[in-house]
N, C-alpha and C positions, 0 to 999 in steps of 0.2 A: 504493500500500500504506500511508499514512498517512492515518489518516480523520479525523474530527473527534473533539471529546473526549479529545484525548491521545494516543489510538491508534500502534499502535508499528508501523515498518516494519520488517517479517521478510524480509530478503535468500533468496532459490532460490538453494539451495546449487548445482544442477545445472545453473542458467544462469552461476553464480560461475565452475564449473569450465568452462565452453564457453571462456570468454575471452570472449564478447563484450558488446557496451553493452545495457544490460537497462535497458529503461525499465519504471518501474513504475506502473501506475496503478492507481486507487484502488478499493478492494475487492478486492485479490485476497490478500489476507495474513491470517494470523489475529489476533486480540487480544489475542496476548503484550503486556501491560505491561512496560517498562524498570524493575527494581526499584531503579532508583536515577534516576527520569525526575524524581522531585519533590525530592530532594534541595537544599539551598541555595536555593528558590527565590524568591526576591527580599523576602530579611528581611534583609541586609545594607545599611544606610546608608552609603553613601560621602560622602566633602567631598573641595573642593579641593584639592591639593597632596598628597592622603592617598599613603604609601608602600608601594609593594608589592614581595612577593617574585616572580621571574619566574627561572625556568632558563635554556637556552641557548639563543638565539635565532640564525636562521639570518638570509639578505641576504633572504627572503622577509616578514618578520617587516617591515610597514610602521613602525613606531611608531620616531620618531626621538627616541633619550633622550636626547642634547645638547640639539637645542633646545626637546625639552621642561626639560631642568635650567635653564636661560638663564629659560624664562618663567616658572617659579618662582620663582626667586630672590626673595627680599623676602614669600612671598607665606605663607609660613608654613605650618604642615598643618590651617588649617581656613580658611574666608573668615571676615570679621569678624562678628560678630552682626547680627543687624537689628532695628533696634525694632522696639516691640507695632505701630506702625500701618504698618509696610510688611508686614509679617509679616500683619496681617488683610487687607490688599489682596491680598495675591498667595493667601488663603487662600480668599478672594472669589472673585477673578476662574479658582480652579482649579474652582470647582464645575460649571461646562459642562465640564469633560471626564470622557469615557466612563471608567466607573469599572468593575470585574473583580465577572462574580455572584458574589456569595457563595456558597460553598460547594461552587463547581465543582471537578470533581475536578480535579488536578492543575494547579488553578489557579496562578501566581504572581499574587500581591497586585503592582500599579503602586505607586510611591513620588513622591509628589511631592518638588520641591526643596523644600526644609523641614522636611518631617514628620518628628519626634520619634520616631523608628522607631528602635531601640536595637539597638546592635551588639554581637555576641557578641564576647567574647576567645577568637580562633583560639588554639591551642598551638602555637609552634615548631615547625618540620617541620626534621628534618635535613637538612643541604645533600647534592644531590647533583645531579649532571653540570655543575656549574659555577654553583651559582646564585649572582645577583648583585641587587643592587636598582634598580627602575629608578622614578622621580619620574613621577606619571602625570598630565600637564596636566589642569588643570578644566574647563578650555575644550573639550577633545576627546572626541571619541566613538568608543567602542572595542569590538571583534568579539573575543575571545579564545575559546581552546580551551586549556583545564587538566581534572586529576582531578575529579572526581567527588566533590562537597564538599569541594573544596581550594582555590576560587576563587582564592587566594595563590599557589597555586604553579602553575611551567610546566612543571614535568618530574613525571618518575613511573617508579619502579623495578615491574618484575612481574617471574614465574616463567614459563616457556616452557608454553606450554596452559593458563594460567590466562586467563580470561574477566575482564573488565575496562571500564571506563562512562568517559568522558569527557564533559563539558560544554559548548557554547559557549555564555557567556553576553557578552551587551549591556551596556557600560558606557555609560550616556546620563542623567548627572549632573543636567544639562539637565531632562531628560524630554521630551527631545524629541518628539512623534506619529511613527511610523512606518506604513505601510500597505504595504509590500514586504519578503521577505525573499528573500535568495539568497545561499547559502552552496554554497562548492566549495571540496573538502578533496583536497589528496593526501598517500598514502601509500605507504611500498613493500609490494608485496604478498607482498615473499619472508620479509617479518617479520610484518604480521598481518593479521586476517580481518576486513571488517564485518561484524555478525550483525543489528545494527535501529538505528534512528534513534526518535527520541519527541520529540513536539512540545506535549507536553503544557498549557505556559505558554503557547500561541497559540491550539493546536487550538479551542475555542469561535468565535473570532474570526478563521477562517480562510474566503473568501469562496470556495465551489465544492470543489475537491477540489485539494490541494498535489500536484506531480507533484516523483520524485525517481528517478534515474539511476545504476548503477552501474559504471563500466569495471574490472572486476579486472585487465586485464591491462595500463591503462596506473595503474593505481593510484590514482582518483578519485572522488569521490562528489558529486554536484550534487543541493542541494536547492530547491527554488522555492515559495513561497507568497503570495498576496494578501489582502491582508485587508478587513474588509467596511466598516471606517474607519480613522482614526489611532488607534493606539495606545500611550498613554503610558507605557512599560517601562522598568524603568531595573535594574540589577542583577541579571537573572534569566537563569538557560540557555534561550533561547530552543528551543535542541537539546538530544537528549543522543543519544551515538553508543555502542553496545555493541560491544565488538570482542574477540578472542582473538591470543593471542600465540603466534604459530607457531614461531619461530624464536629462538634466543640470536641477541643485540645487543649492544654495550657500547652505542651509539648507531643513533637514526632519529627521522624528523622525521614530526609528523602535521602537516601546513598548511595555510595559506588558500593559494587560488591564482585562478589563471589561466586560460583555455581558449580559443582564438578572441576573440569579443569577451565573453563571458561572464567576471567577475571577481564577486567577494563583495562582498555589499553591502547594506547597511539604506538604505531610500526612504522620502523622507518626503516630501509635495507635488513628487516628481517629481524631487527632489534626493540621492544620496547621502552618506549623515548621517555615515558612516566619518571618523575622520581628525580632523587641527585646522584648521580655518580655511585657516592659512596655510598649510598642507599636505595638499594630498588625495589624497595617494597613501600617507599612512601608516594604521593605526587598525585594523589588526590584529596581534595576537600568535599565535605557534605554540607548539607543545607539544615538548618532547624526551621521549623514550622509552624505557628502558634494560630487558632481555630477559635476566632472570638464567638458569644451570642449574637443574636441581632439586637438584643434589646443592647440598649449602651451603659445601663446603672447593670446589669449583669455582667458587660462583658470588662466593666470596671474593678466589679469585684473578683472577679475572674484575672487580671493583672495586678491587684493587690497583691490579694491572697490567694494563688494557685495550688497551693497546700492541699487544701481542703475537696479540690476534685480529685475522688477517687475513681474514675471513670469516665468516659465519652458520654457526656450531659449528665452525668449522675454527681456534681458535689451535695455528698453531707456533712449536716454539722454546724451550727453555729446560730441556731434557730431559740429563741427566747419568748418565756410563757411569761407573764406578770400581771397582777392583780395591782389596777390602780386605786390612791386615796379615794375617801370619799372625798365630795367637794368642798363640805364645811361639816360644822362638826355635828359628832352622832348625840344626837338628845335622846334620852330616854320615851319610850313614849311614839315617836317621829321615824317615818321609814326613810332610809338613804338606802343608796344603792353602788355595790363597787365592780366596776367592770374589765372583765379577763379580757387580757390584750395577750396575741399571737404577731410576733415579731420576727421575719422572715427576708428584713433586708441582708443577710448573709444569702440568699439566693440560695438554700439548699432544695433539694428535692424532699420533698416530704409528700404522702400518701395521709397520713391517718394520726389525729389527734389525741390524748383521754389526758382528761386531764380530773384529779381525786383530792376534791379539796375538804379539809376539816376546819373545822368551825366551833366554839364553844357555844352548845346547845344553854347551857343557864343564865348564856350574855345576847345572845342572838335566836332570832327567829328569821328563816326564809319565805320569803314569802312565795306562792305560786302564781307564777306571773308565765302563760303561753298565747300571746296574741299570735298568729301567725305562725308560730312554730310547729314542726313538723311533728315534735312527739308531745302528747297533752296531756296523757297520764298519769294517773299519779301528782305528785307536785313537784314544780319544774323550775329553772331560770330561762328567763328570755332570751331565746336567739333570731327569733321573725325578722328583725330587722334590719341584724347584720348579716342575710344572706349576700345583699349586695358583694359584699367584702369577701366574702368567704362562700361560694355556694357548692357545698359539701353535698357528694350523691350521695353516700350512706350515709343515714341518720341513725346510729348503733343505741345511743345510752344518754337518759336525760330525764334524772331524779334524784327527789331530795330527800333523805331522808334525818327530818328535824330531830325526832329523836337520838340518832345517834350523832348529831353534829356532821354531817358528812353530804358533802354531793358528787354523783359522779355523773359524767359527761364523756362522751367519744363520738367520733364522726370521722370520716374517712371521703378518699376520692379516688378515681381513678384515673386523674390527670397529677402527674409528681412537678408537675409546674406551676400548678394552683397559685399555689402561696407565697411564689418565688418576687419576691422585692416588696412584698405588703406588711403595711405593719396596723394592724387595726383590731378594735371590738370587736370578740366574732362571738362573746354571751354575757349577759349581765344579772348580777344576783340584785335581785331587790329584797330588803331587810328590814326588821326592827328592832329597835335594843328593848329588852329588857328592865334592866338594872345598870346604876352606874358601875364602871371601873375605870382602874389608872391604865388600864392595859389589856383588850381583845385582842388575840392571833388570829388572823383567817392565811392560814398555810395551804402549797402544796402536798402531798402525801405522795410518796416512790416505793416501789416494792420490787423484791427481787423473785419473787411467787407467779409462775410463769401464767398459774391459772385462775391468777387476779389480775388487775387492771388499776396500775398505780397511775400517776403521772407523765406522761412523754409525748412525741413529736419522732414519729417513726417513717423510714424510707425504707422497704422492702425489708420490713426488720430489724432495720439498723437505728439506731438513737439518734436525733439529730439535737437533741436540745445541749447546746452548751459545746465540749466538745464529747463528739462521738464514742470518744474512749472514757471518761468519765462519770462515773454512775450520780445520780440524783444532782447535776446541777443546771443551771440553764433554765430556772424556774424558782423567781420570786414572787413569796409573798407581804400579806403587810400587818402591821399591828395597830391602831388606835383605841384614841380615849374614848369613852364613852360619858358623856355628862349628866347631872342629875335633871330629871324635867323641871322647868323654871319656866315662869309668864311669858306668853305669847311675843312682848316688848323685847324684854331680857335675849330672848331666845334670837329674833332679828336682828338686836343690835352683835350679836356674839356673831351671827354669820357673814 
């Protein structure tokens, strides 16, 4: 499915979905162009020692930057100048080599060592997933995979379903001739899609038809091509891979890899060019890949605190139960009312609520208050109102029982996104004191009794109140006074 001229390979969605290894051969694709296949194509001039920006690199990531820093040292960020007559020598002896037709589409221009070919000023990219700089020996030849005219950088934030272009381009300072290419990428396929490959900077110079490979279900792509001589490339995406983002990530890795005996590799007279010298197991870099919400107060939290997702859209954890004051204060006599608040700006997933509150039954009475609520049995706290906030499909448990000082409440859903960034009333007790005191508790209740029903804020089982590994927190309650009844005046002036 990659032909000559640039031609883009267009991945079968419906052999993607079979799972199985889909070999593609040439001509069975359409001529979708990559709208980003020409991008950056080899008008950047590199020198020796030049520094770049690289994200997080995994143990697959060949390029060793210890001793690449060691063989620097001394060496500065440019080689020394050269005179006019070694300068017309090497300008001499470059005219035999095969030069790019003009005008081809989606041509990259080749760069000789020397040519006066002037470098744009990239802008600053904000750091993110860790980036760090790493000294890129002169000497070495290098395979990378970054953004889509970002040659600088290794990582890349997207949105979940957003369609997205990666690069590999050739660092070969040198200009060394190559006449082979093979590249083998893996990726996890539970975060995103290949949709084409474009070969645009080769395709002229590709001898016969390039074949390329899809496994979706072990998560790899192999491409192969020969060319029809050496070609002098140096700086340019030799590839460019279109892909969709399926799933939220804080982190994943797009790579060079491995297979059998098949590994990546640019060939040059029958040698793999990759790597330094003294090293040939290094000379590629990988890409990091971060998979924001669409919402943007999630996918904030989500760059905060990346912690807390323990899977593709599944963070738990961090989810808070609280029982607010009353407004003014408790007269003996006089009903007030305090309402349970469900606070889910940590954006976890959560399914199912219960929450088991006690109460001092000889200071308080509940009152039964079910306008609009869903269970009216028995005596109850109010929830009719705050469906808006909260509109829960099972309505499990919702009674009071005064007697024992105790109510219990549970509700559940089958959407784990319900609740993700609300923090609101979702039931309210209405009350009367008694008797005075200097001091009412109205607490939560936690139990470790698998076949009772204490306290919590659960996601497929898992506890999200507070943090997930710590039992009974992530759920306050409150204490006030309670006053003696006093005249009507008295009582208004006190509130």
């Amino acid at each position: 499915m990659v032909s000559h001229i640039g031609n883009v390979l267009q991945f079968l969605a419906a052999a993607m979905l079979a799972g199985a290894l889909v070999s593609l051969a040439p001509g069975q694709g359409n001529n979708r162009q990559s709208s980003n296949s020409n991008s950056n194509s080899g008008q950047r001039q590199t020198t020796g020692g030049t520094t770049v920006s690289t994200g997080s690199s995994t143990g697959q990531n060949r390029q060793n930057a210890n001793d690449q820093n060691s063989t620097n040292q001394g060496k500065g960020n440019q080689r020394p100048a050269r005179n006019q007559e070694a300068a017309a020598k090497e300008s001499e002896g470059a005219k035999g080599q095969p030069k790019a037709a003009a005008g081809q589409p989606g041509q990259a221009a080749p760069t000789r060592r020397g040519a006066a070919a002037p470098r744009a000023a990239a802008a600053p990219a904000a750091p993110a997933l860790g980036e760090f700089k790493v000294i890129v020996d002169a000497d070495s030849r290098m395979l990378r995979i970054h953004p889509a005219g970002k040659p600088d950088r290794q990582d890349m934030s997207v949105t979940i379903g957003e369609e997205f272009t990666t690069e590999i381009t050739f660092d070969n300072r040198d200009v060394v001739p190559f006449d082979e290419i093979r590249v083998l990428l893996s990726y996890n396929s539970e975060f995103v899609e290949p949709l084409s490959i474009g070969d645009a900077a080769v395709a002229s110079f590709i001898e016969g038809e390039p074949t390329a490979e899809v496994d979706p279900l072990a998560g790899m792509i192999l491409y192969e091509a020969k060319l029809k001589k050496p070609l002098p490339l140096n700086d340019a995406p030799v590839l460019t891979v279109k892909w969709s983002a399926l799933r939220t990530t804080p982190g994943t890795e797009i790579e060079f890899s491995s297979r059998d005996a098949l590994r990546t590799s640019i060939v040059g007279a029958g040698v793999d060019l990759l790597g330094n010298r003294r090293d040939p197991a290094d000379g590629t870099l990988n890409m990091s890949l971060r998979i924001l919400p669409r919402n943007q107060r999630e996918a904030e939290a989500m760059l905060s605190d990346p912690t807390v997702f323990t899977g593709a859209d599944s963070k738990v954890g961090g989810v808070r139960m609280y029982i607010k004051p009353p407004e003014g204060p408790v007269v003996v006599g006089e009903p007030f009312h305090l309402d349970l608040v469900l606070d889910n700006r940590a954006f976890s997933s959560l399914d199912g609520i219960s929450a088991l509150i006690q109460f001092d039954p000889s200071v308080i009475e509940v009152l039964d208050t079910d306008k609009d609520n869903w269970i009216t049995r028995e005596a109850n706290i109010l929830d009719g109102p705050f469906r808006k906030d909260f509109p829960w499909s099972f309505h499990l448990e919702n009674i009071v029982y005064n007697s024992r000082g105790l109510i219990s409440y549970r509700k559940g859903t089958g959407d784990a996104t319900l609740t993700r960034g609300r923090s609101a009333t979702f039931a309210r007790i209405y009350a009367v004191a008694k008797r005075p005191t200097a001091g009412s508790a109205v607490v939560f209740r936690f139990t470790r009794d698998t076949s009772s029903h204490g306290t919590a804020a659960t996601y497929n089982g898992i506890d999200c109140l507070g943090d997930s590994k710590v039992f009974a927190d992530g759920a306050q309650g409150i204490s006030f006074r309670v006053i003696p009844e006093t005249p009507r005046d008295v009582a208004q002036e006190i509130k």
